[in-house]
C-alpha positions in Angstrom: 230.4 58.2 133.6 227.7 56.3 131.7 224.1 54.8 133.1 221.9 52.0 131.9 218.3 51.4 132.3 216.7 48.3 131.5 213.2 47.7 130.6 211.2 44.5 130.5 208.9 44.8 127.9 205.8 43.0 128.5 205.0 39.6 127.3 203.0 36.6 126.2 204.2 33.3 125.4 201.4 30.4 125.1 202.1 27.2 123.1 199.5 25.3 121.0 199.7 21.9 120.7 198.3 19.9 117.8 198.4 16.2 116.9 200.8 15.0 114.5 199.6 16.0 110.8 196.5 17.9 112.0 195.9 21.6 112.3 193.0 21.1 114.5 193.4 23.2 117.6 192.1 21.5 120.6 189.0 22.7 122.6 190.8 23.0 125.5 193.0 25.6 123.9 190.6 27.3 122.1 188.7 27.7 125.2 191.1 28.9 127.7 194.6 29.9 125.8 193.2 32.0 123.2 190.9 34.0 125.8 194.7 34.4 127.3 195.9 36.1 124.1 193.2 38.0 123.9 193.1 39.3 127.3 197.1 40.6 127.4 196.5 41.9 123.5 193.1 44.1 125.3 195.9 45.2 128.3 198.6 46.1 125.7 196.4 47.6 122.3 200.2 48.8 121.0 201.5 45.5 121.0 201.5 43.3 118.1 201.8 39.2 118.2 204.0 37.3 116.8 202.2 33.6 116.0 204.4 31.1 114.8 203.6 27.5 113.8 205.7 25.0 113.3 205.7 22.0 111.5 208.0 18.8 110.3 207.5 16.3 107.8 210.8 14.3 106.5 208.6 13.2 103.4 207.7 16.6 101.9 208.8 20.4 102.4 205.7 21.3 100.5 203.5 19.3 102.8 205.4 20.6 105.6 205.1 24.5 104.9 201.2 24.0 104.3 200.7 22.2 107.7 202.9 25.0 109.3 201.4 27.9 107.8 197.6 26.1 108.4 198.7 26.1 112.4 199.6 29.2 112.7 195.9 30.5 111.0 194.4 27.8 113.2 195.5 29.9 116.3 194.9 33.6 114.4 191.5 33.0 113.7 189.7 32.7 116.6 191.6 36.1 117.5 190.1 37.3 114.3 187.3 36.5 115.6 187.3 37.5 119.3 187.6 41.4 117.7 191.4 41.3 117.9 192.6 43.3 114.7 194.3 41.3 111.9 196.9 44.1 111.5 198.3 43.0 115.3 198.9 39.3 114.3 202.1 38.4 112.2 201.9 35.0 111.1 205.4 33.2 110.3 205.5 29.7 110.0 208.7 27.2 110.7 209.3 23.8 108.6 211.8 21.6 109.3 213.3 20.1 105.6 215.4 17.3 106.9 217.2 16.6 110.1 219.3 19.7 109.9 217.8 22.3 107.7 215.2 24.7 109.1 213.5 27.1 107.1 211.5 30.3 108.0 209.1 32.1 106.6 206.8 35.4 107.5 203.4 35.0 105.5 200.2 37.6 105.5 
């Protein structure tokens, strides 16, 4: 005789949008998707976020990491800001090196 429980863990999943080669986050987003963030991260103070940004440019990986890893800070600042401890943000950034390769990477 066995049993299972299953628990749904609570969640947050918000995408960010940014025009191509620009790391800009729109004010739209800043206005009403970080407050989002910030308001399940004040419901849940154990959970961490996981921000990922993603980027691809077939002309350079190094170009392409940079623009990645620049997104991803684009949306952790204004969190940083808001009072929303740095410790609860990972930051990973994805990069796409040619038409099949993806790379990722965790960064502090």
């Amino acid at each position: 005789m066995s049993s299972a429980v299953r628990v749904q863990l609570p969640q947050v999943e918000i995408r960010f949008y940014f025009q191509p080669d620009s790391a800009s986050l729109m004010k739209t987003d800043l206005q009403h998707k970080v407050q989002q963030i910030k308001f399940f991260l004040n419901q849940h103070p154990n959970k961490h976020l996981k921000n990922i940004g993603y980027s691809y440019d077939h002309t350079s990986v190094n170009k392409s990491q940079k623009l990645a890893l620049a997104r991803a800070k684009a949306v952790q600042q204004p969190l940083i800001k808001l009072g929303i401890e740095l410790s609860r943000l990972q930051v990973n950034r994805i990069f796409r090196e040619n038409s099949s390769n993806v790379s990722i990477h965790r960064s502090s």
